[in-house]
Legacy VTK file of the C-alpha trace (Angstrom):
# vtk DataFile Version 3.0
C-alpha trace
ASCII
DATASET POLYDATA
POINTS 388 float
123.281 107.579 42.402
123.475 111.535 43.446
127.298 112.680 42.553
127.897 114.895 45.124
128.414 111.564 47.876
131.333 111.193 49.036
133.859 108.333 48.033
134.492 106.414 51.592
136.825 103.815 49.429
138.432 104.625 45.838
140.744 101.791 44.189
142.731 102.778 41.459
144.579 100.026 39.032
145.054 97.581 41.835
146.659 94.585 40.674
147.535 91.408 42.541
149.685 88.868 41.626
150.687 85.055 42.605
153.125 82.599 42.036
151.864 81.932 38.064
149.010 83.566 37.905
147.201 87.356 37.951
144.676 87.499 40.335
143.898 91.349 39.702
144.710 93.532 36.531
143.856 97.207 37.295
141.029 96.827 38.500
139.114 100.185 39.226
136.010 101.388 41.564
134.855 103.094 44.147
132.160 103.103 47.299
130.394 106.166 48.569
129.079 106.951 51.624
124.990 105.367 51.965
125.868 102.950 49.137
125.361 99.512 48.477
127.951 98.535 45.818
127.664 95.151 44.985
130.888 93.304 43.280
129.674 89.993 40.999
131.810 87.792 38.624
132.101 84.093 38.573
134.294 81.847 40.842
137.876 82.986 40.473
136.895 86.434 38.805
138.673 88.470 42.078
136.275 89.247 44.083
137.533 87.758 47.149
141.309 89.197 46.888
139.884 92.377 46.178
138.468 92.393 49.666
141.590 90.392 51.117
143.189 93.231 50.068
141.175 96.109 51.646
141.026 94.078 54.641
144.922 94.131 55.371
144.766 89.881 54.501
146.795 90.430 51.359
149.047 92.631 50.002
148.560 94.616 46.800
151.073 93.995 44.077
150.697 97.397 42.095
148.278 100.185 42.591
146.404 102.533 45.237
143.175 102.712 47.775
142.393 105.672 49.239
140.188 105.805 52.403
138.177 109.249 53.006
140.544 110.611 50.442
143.964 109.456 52.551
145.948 106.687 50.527
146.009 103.792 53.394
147.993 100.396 52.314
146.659 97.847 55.430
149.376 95.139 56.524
147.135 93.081 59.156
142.947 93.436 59.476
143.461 94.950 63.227
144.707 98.322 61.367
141.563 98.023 58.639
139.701 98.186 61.481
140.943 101.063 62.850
140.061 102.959 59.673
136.398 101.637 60.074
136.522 98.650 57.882
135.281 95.621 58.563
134.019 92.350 56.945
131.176 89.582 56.862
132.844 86.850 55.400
131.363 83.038 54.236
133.494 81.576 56.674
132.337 83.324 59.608
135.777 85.258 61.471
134.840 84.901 64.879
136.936 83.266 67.917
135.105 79.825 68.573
136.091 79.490 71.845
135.267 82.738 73.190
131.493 84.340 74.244
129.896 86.609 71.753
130.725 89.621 73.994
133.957 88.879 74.308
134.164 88.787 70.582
132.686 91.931 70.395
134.943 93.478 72.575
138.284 91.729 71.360
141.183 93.619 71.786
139.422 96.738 73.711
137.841 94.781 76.915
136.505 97.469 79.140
137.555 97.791 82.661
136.168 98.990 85.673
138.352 101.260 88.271
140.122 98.772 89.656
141.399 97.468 86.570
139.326 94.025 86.171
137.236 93.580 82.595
134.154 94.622 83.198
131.634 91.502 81.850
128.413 93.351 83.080
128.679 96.269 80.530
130.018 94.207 78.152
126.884 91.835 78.407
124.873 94.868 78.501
125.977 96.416 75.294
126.345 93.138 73.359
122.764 92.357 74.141
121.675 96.257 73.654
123.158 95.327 69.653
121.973 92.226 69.266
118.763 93.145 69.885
118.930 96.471 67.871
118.932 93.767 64.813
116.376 91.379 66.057
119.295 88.529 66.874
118.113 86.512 69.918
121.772 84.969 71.382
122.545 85.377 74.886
125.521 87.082 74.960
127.580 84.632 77.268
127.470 82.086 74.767
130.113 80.647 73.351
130.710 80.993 69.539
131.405 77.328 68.676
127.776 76.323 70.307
125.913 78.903 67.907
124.566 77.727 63.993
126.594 78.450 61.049
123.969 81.410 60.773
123.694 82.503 63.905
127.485 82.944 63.756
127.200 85.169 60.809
124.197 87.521 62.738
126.764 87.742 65.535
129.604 89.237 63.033
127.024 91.534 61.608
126.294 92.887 65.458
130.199 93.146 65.770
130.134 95.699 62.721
127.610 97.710 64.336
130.061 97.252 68.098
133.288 98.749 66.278
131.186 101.310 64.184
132.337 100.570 60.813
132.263 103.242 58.088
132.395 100.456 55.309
130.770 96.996 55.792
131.640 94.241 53.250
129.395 91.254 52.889
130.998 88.045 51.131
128.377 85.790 50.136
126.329 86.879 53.420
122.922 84.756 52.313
124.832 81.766 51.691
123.271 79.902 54.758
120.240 81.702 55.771
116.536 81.431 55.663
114.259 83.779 53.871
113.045 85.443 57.059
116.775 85.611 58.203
117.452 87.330 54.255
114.849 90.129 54.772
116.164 90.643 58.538
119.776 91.007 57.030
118.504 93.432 53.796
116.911 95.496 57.180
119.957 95.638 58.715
121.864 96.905 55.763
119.115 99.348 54.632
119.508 100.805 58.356
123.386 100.977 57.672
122.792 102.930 54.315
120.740 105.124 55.937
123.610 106.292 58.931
126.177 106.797 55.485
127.731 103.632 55.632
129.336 102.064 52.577
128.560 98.509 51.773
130.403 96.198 49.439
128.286 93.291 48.995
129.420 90.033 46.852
126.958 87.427 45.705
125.848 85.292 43.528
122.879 85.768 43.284
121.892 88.546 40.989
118.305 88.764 42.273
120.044 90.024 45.536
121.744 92.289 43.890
118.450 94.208 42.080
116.438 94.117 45.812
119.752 95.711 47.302
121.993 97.484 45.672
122.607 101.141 43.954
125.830 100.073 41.552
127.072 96.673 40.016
130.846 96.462 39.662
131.653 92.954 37.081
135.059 91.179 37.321
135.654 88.855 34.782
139.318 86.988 35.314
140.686 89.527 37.399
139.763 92.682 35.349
136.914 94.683 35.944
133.840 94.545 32.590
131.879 97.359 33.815
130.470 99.591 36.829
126.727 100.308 36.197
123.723 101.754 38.514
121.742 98.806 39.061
118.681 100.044 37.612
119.704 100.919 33.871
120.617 96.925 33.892
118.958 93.599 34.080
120.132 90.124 35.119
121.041 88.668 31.249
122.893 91.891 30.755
124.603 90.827 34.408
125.321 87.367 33.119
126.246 88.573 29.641
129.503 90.562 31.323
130.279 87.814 33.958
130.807 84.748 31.828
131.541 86.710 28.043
128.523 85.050 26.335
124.952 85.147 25.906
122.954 83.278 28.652
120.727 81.727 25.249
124.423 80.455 23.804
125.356 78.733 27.728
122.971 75.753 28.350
121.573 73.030 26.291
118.721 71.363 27.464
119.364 67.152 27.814
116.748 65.473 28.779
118.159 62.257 31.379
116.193 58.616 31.655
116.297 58.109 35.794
118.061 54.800 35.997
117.256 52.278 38.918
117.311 53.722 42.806
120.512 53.942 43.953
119.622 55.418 47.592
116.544 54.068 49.329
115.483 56.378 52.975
112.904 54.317 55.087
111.177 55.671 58.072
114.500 57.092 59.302
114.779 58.958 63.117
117.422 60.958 64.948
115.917 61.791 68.096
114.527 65.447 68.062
116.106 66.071 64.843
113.762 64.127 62.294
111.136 61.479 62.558
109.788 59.253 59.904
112.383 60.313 57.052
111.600 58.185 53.143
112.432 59.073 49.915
114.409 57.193 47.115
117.072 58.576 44.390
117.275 57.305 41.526
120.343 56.906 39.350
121.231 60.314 36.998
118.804 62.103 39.399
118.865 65.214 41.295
117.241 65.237 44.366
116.906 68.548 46.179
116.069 68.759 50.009
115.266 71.734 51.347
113.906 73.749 54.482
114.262 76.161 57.182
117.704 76.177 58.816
117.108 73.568 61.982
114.558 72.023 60.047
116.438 68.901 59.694
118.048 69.102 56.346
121.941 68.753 57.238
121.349 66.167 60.579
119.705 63.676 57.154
122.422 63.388 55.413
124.757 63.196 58.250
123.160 60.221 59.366
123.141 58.271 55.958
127.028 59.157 55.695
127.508 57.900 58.927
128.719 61.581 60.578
125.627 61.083 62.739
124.290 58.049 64.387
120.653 57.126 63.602
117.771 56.016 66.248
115.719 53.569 63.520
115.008 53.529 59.894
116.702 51.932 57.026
118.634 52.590 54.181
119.204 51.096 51.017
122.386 50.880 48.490
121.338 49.501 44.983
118.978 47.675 46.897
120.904 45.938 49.621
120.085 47.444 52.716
123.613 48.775 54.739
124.462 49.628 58.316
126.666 52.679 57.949
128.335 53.623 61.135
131.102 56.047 59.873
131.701 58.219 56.734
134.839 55.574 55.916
132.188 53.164 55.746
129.995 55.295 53.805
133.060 56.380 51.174
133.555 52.439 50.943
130.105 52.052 50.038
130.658 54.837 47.030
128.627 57.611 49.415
130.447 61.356 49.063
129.457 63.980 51.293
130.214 67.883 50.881
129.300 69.528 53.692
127.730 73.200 54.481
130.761 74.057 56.641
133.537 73.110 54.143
135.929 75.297 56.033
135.724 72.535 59.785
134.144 69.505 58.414
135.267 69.306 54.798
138.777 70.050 54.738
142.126 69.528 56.763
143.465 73.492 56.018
146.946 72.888 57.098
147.578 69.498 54.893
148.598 70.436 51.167
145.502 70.566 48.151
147.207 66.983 47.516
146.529 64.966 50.602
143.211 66.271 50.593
142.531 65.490 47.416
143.534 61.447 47.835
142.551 61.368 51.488
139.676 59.072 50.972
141.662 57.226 48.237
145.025 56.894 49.249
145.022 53.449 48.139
145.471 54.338 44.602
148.363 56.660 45.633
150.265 54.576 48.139
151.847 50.599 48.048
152.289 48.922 51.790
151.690 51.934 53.290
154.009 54.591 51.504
152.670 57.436 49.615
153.939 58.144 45.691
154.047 61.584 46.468
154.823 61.394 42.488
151.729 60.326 41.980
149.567 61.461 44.474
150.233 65.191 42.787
149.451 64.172 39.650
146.191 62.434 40.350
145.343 65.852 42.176
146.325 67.787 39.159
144.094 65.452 36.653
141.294 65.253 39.370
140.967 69.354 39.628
141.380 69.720 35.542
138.109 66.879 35.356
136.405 69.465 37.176
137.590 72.352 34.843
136.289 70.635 32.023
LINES 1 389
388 0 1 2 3 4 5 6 7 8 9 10 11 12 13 14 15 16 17 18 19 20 21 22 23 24 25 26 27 28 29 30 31 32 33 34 35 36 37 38 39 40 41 42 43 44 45 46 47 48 49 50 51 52 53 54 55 56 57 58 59 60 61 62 63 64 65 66 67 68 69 70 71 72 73 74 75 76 77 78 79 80 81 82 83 84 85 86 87 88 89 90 91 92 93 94 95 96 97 98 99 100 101 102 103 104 105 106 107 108 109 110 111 112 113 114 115 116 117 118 119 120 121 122 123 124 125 126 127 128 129 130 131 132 133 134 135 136 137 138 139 140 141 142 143 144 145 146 147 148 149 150 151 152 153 154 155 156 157 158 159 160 161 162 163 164 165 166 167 168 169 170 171 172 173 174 175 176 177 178 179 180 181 182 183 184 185 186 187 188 189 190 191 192 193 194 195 196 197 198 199 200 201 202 203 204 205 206 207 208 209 210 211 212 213 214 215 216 217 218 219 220 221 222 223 224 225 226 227 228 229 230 231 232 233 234 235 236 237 238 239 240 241 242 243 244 245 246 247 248 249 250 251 252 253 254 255 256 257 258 259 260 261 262 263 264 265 266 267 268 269 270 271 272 273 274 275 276 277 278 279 280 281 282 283 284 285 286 287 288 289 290 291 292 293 294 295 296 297 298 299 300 301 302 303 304 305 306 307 308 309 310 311 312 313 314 315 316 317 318 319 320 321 322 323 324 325 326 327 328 329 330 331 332 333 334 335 336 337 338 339 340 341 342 343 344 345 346 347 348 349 350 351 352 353 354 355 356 357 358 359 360 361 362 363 364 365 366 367 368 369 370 371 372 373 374 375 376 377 378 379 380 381 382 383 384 385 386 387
């Protein structure tokens, strides 16, 4: 990486703390102009709040960020944005309910001389964007109609609308083809190349050798090491994320498959699938996988009940089941996680508690009242299982 770039973003020491715990210990780095600076560390390693912070979401505890050499200290994203910051996240940030131009021109609709927005330029441009990065959405549709990853092409356009300076992409590949990978890697080489700064978190360190200049590791909050990507390799990577040798992490067990547990028989949703079978056995992985809209997520909808079926069968230990609705699934000992964790997996304004026992309350409630008591506590002991 040439030293005489330009910092566009320098943190110094920022620390960020909440109600029992340290999120951030002074951590350190900075971003340059035409560089791809990618952040990795395990779940929980700060990541995330770093860029909560830069993004005005959070505020910082202790320490400073400078912006083109100007200490800045963002209260809300709008004023982020106004320095030329924006962000890709996981979850998509986008207004559902509103077109994709309108998105792009939130907060700055143009008008014409008589005052009224003016939808034909905005059409215009959006479209003029979207096809600048090879992203094929009218621009009159409405967010909430797109795909998870169409959503997240759409927020990339928006970067390129409000001319960021410094992009940062939160776990951008999450839900996207290959093809849709290499179209994304194009877009960001093309953003390099016009001096923009990219943050980009992943987990997957592969990503981060086919795009990226420097590596920045966090490790609980604190920052191991900044290195140029290519005087490192992926074990070294892994080595300063989890404090251990990757040869020292994994055993190898080797599992007897048990009897089949789930039994798929010629099963149809309309134009979604046709002629679906396959079994899983019991201590067995089964991986499914495709193209996005190839089918994958409208399967397992339909055996948990989300989705109605057309014909086909399916098979619990053997009995064959009707499953109309996920309760009848969950009854049945079926669990779903879903891709969109954010809409379909969670209720985000009822406590980590009620979501926890939702599906369960029986064990936390007698004739219909909730042991609040104990509904915490079975949380508690269900999340420290999963630490374990």
């Amino acid at each position: 990486m040439p030293l005489e770039r330009e910092n566009i973003v320098e943190i110094k020491n920022l620390t960020k703390d909440f109600p029992g715990v340290r999120a951030l210990d002074s951590v350190s780095f900075d971003v340059k102009k035409g560089e791809v600076h990618a952040l990795v560390g395990e779940n929980g390693a700060g990541k995330s709040t770093i860029i909560k912070i830069l993004m005005g979401v959070y505020s910082r505890t202790s320490g400073e960020i400078f912006i083109d050499g100007e200490p800045v200290d963002f209260k809300s994203p709008l004023q982020a944005e106004k320095y030329g910051l924006g962000a890709v996240y996981q979850d998509v940030n986008l207004a559902k309910d509103l077109t994709v131009a309108e998105n792009f021109y939130m907060g700055q609709l143009p008008r014409t001389r008589l005052g009224l927005v003016d939808y034909k330029t905005m059409f215009e441009e959006t479209e003029k964007i979207l096809d600048s990065i090879n992203v094929h959405v009218n621009p009159r549709t409405i967010i909430s109609s797109l795909s998870v990853a169409q959503q997240e092409m759409v927020a990339i356009g928006k970067m390129l609308h409000i001319k960021a300076k410094l992009v940062i992409f939160d776990e951008p590949t999450a839900l996207l083809t290959n093809e849709e990978i290499e179209e994304l890697f194009k877009i960001i080489r093309m953003l390099k190349s016009q001096n923009v700064g990219i943050i980009y978190i992943t987990h997957r360190l592969d990503e981060v050798f086919q795009i990226s200049d420097r590596v920045t590791v966090l490790k609980d909050g604190i920052k191991v090491k900044t290195v140029n990507t290519n005087d490192t390799n992926e074990d070294e990577l892994i080595t300063m994320m989890v404090g251990r040798k990757t040869s020292d992490m994994y055993k190898i067990r080797q599992v007897e498959h048990g009897n089949v547990v789930l039994k798929v028989e010629n099963l149809s949703r309309g134009e979604a699938f046709q002629n679906i079978s396959f079994d899983v056995k019991q201590g067995e992985i089964f991986g499914m996988f495709g193209l996005v809209g190839s089918g994958r997520t409208e399967i397992v909808k339909c055996i948990f009940g989300a989705d109605k079926k057309d014909s086909g069968n399916i098979y619990i230990n053997g009995e064959r089941v009707e499953i109309n609705s996920p309760e009848e699934a969950i009854k049945k000992g079926v669990a779903f996680l879903p891709e969109n964790r954010k809409d379909e997996g969670l209720a985000l304004d009822l406590s980590v508690s009620i979501n926890t026992n939702m599906v369960s309350i029986d064990k936390v409630a007698s004739h219909g009242i909730i042991d609040w008591k104990k509904s915490d506590e079975r949380a508690v002991g269900l999340v420290e299982r999963l630490q374990t």
